[in-house]
N, C-alpha and C positions, 0 to 999 in steps of 0.2 A: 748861323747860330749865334745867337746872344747871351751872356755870361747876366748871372743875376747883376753887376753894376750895370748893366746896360750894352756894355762894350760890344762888339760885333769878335768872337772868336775867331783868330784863324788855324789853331792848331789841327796837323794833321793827323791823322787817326789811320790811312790807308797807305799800302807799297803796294808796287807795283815792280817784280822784278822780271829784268830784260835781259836775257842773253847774247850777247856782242862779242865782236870779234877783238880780239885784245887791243890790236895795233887801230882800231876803226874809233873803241871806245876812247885809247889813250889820247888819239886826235882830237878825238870831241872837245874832252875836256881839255888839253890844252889853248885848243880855237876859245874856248869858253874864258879861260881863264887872260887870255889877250884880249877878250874883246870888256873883261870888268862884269862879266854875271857870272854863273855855275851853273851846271851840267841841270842840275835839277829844277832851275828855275826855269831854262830856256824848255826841258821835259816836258813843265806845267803851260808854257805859254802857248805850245805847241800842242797839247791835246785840247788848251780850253777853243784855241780858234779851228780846231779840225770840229769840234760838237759844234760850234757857231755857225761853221758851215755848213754841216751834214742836218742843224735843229730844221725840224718840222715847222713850215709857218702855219 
């Protein structure tokens, strides 16, 4: 989506809520936070290459 200056939008507009296990989630996101991303970036990189894999050629 592109903004009238031209720009390419990235803001998001959808959630998506998961249910996890406290001690599983807590993990996540500390492994996350050692490795320099966040819980919801690594979310996003992981469902864009699960459709990459699973897309129709």
């Amino acid at each position: 989506m592109t903004t009238k200056d031209g720009k390419v939008s990235t803001k998001k507009n959808s959630q998506l809520v998961l249910r996890l296990d406290k001690d599983e989630r807590d993990a996540f996101v500390e492994l996350c936070r050692e490795l320099d991303t966040s819980a919801a970036r690594e979310i996003r990189r992981f469902i864009r290459g699960f459709m990459k894999e699973h897309a129709e050629d």
